[in-house]
C-alpha angles and dihedrals in degrees: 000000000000120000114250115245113262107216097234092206091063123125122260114241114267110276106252119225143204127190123030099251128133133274085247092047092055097046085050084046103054098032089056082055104046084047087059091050084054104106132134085276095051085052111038084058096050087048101041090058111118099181097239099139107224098127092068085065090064110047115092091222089053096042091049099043114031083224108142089201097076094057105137101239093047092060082075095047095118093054095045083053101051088046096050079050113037099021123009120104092263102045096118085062093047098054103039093057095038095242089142118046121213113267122251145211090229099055082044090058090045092051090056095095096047099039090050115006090040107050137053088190076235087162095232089123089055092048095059098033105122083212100048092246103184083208094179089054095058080039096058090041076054095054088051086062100039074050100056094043093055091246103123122123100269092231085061091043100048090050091053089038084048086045091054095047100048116007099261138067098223100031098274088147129179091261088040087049088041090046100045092050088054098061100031088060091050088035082056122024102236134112119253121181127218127180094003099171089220131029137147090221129045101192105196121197136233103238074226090065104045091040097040118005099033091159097073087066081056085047091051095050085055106052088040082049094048087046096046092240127181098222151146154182113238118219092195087047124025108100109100100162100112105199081152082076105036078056104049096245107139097186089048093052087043094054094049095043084056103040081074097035090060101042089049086058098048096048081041090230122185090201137041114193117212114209134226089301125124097193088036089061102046095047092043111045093018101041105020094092096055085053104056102037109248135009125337114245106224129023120278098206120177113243089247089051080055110054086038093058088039087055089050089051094060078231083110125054125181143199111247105255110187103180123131100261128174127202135222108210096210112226107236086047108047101013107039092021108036089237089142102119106042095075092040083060096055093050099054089048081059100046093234110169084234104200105195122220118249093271143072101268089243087054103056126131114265112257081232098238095083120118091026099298102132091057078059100096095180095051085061101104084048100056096035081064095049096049091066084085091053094044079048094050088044105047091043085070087066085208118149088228138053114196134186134183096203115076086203096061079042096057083049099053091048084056096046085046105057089033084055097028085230115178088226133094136185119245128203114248090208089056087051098063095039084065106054103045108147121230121261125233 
């Protein structure tokens, strides 16, 4: 499964554009943004680099291409510019001797396709960085900027547009969400609460899930039912999918953090459960505090973190399943959020014979769809390339199952599978568990 060869001399895809402002408008735009990104984080990682390179080695575009311009540190070349300019200790000298050249809306349009097609924000560059360079997070502080100049790929825009309108980034509206949890509780014979004016436990939903993979709300009113759970969906607040944040758009990430925020607190809920989402995860419980100004007041667990502390608490029992089973560590969840233990949990309460890919779990390949990259149409042929490391990882297990616990690395790997006609398909960690619950006596 060798990676094609990327021509490094071909073109970049055309920059795409929303609003009708001027060139000028959009610099100011974007460099206003990237100013107010400019805090003594910001800053100690722009200084700390030392150029060595190392984090090329471990991006998956880089490594599958040869291409030096998809070295992670590069992707933010156009904000590190504008600091060392306009900020950094040494500006005045920059910019005197003209070291640092001004910023342009033409560099920012051909940094579209780094800063967003190019790059998950999976964190592996960070890993690896001799510095401790937290790269997604300059890259997201990039994306603000690309955000506030009207220079983000129009797939993405029109999902956090869509998310804006209507709460959802792929029309799971309140009446669609209402609709679908009807039927999947007739369909299916299982309880699942909506608007419930107190609850412990708010569960929110993935618009993946409820479009594409429904039965893993059938696999979570299950397990809530199995556990004897006071729960609910929440119709003002279920949406966690943050595409506010894969886009740049502060205020859009802002409104669905809060949205939430805001329906935990009125059901005075003491839990709110994330669902198998990797992005949902990292701007929720990561990224939810800073939002909203102080602690939250209630827990934001992963599902995973869940069922794994249901399991410990002898609340969740589960069938032996001893199947080979293998397991993705989405990005956003292990590697960006620590949540490496609580699956593994879950596999050794069912028995599995878990065989773990070559790699620390914190280590693994991207799956490739992360940071909003698989709504990216144009950066197909791309990530189809860069699969290729993930399908690798994933066959050299040898396990009979492969198992996720993030809708969004599934939906990638059904698209890898029917574009390389692969044999194997991602399961939902979530759905595992829901079938194997064991009787209760």
């Amino acid at each position: 499964m060798s990676a094609t060869t990327i021509d490094a001399s071909r073109p970049l895809p055309a920059a795409d554009k929303q609003g009708t402002v001027s060139d000028p408008e959009r610099l100011s735009r974007a460099l206003e943004s990237f100013l107010a990104d400019f805090g003594a984080t910001a800053a100690l990682y722009l200084e700390a680099c030392v150029h060595c390179g190392q984090c090329a080695e471990a991006c998956h575009y880089y490594v599958q291409t040869g291409d030096p311009k998809y070295t992670p540190i590069w992707k933010i070349e156009p904000f590190k510019q504008a600091y060392k300019r306009l900020m950094g200790p040494f500006s005045p000298f920059y910019r005197l001797f003209g070291l640092k050249k001004a910023v342009t809306t033409g560099e920012l349009e051909r940094w579209q396709e780094l800063i967003y097609d190019s790059c998950t924000m999976c964190g592996r560059c960070t890993l690896v960085c001799p510095m401790g360079i937290d790269i997604p997070f300059l890259v997201l502080a990039a994306r603000h900027g690309m955000q506030a100049a009207g220079l983000v790929p129009h797939d993405l825009w029109e999902a956090t547009d869509r998310a804006e309108r209507e709460g959802s980034p792929l029309g799971a509206t309140r009446q669609v969400l209402k609709e679908r949890l009807a039927w999947l509780a007739d369909e299916n014979a299982v309880e699942i609460p909506l608007d419930r004016e107190q609850a412990d436990v708010l569960v929110t939903v993935s618009s993946i899930e409820v479009m594409k993979y429904p039965q893993s709300i059938v696999a979570l009113a299950r397990v809530m039912k199995h556990i004897g759970a006071s729960w609910t969906f929440r119709s003002d607040g279920y949406e966690a999918t943050n595409f506010g944040m894969l886009a740049g758009d502060r205020k859009g990430q802002k409104d669905a953090t809060m949205r939430l925020v805001n329906a935990a607190v009125a059901i005075r809920a003491n839990t709110v459960i994330l669902p198998e989402c990797g992005h949902a995860y990292q701007a929720f419980r990561w990224a939810g505090a800073n939002i909203y100004g102080k602690p939250l007041p209630f827990r934001a667990l992963h599902i995973s973190e869940f069922l794994a502390e249901e399991i410990g608490a002898g609340r969740l029992k589960l069938k032996t399943d001893s199947r080979s089973m293998t397991f993705h560590d989405p990005c956003q969840i292990a590697r960006r959020g620590g949540v490496v233990e609580a699956p593994r949990v879950v596999f050794r309460a069912l028995g599995a014979d878990l065989r773990e890919m070559n790699a620390n779990p914190s280590l693994n390949w991207c799956c490739g769809g992360g940071g909003g990259v698989v709504s990216i149409h144009r950066a197909d042929a791309l990530r189809h390339r860069v699969f290729h490391l993930k399908m690798q990882q994933v066959e050299d297990t040898g396990a009979d199952l492969l198992v996720s616990s993030c809708s969004n690395c599934r939906l990638t790997f059904d698209d890898g599978q029917a574009y390389f006609h692969w044999d194997k398909t991602a399961h939902s960690l979530l759905e595992l568990v829901a079938g194997n619950l064991a009787e209760k006596h």
